[in-house]
N, C-alpha and C positions, 0 to 999 in steps of 0.2 A: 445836349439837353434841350429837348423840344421847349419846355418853358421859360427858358430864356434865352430863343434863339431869335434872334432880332434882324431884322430884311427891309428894305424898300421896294415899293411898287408903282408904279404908271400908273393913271389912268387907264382902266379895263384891263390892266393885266392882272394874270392869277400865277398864283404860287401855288406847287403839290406839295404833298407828305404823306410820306409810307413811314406805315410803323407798324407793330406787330404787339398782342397781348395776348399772354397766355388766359386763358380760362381755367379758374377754379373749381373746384370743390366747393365753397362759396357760393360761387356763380352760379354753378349747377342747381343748388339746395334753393337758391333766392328764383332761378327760372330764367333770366334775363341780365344781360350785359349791357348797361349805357353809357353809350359813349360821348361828353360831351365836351364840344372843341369852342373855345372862344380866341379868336384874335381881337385885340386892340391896337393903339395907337394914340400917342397924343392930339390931339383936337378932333376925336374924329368917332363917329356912332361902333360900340363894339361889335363884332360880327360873332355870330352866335349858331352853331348846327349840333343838330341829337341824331345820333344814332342808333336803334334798339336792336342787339340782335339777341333771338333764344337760341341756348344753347340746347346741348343733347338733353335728353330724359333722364334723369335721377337712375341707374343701376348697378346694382349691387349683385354682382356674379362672381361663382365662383366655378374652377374648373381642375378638375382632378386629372391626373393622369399617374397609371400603373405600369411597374416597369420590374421583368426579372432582372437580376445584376448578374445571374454567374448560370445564365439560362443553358439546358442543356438536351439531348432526345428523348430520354426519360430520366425520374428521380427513382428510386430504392428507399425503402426503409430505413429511417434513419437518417437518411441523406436531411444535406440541409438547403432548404432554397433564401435564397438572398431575394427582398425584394427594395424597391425603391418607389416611394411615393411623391409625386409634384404635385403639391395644390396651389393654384395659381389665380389672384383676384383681375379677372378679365374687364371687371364692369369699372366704373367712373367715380365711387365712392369707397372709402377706407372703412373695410368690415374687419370689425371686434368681436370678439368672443367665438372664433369658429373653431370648432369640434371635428374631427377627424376621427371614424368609426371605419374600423377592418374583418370581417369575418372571413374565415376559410370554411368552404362547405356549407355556407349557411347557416351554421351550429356554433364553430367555434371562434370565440373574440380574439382577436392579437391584442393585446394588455400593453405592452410598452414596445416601444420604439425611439431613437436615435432621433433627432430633432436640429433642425439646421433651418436659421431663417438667413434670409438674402442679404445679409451684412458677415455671414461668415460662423456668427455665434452659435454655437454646438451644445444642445445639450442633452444629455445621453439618459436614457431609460425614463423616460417619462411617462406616464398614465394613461393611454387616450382617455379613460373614460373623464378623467380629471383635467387635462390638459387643454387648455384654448390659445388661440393667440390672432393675433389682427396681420392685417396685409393691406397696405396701399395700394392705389390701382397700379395696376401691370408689375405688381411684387408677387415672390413667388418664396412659399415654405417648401421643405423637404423631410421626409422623416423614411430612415432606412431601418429594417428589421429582418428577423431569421426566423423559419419555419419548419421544424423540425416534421421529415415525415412520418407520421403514423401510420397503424394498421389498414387504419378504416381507409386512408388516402388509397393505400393499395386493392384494399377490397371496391372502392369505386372506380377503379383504372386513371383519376387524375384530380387535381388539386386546382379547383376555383376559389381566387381570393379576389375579395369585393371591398370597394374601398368607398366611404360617403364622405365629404368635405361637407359641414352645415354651417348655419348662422341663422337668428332671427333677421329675416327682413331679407333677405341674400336667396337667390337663383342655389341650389343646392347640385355641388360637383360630386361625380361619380363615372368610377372605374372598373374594370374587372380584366383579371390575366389569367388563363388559364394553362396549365402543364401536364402533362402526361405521365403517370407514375410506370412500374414495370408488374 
């Protein structure tokens, strides 16, 4: 423990110290880290140094990625495609309230999906248009869903699904996978 670590010195000799501090969330929000180091000793003037350092810039990103699970060279009618979604908070601040919006074709919404946040916790058929949830930096949610083909899928020769990750105040993630029907 640096604060009660007690030493003797000579005349003109100096003593080091390394030490290491994480930076906050905090830190970040306030702009600036000070650092400040006093040594003492009995009968003797205390010695006093600051040191200021700025840390990174306050962001809030977020980063989507789309994934087939059971991908295959074309889908059929009926068939069903499995997909898997990672949204992943890349920036340096913990966003709340983000929303995850899916369309196939432009047209049509995915309504619910399977839900898995980075602790393990599962929970199945939830809302997007309802559903939010937060992510710390470098945390990452999951939500997996089923696509049933349609008509219209075949009549376009293939199936783009588009995926949005939002929040106020957050870099907004986004994905898109595209498959080939028959």
């Amino acid at each position: 423990e640096l604060a009660t670590y007690t030493f003797t010195l000579a005349p003109e000799e100096k003593a080091y110290f390394k030490y290491t501090y994480t930076v906050t969330e905090a830190d970040i929000a306030l702009g600036t880290v000070v650092n400040v180091v006093t040594a003492t000793a009995p009968d003797t003037k205390p010695g006093t140094d600051t040191e200021t350092v700025t840390p990174e810039e306050l962001n809030k990103e977020l980063l989507a990625e789309k994934e087939v699970i059971n991908e295959k060279a074309k889908y059929a009618l009926g068939e069903t495609v499995e997909y898997k979604v990672t949204v992943t908070n890349i920036g340096n601040q913990t966003i709340t309230g983000i929303k995850l919006a899916d369309k196939v074709n432009e047209t049509t919404d995915i309504e619910t999906a399977n839900f898995k946040d980075s602790k393990g916790t599962v929970t199945e058929n939830v809302t997007l248009s309802e559903f939010t949830f937060t992510l710390e930096p470098n945390e990452s949610a999951y939500f997996e869903y089923n696509y049933t083909v349609v008509e219209a899928d075949i009549a376009k020769g293939e199936i783009t699904n588009a995926v949005t990750a939002k929040a106020e105040g957050a870099t907004t993630g986004e994905d898109d996978v595209t498959v080939p029907t028959v």
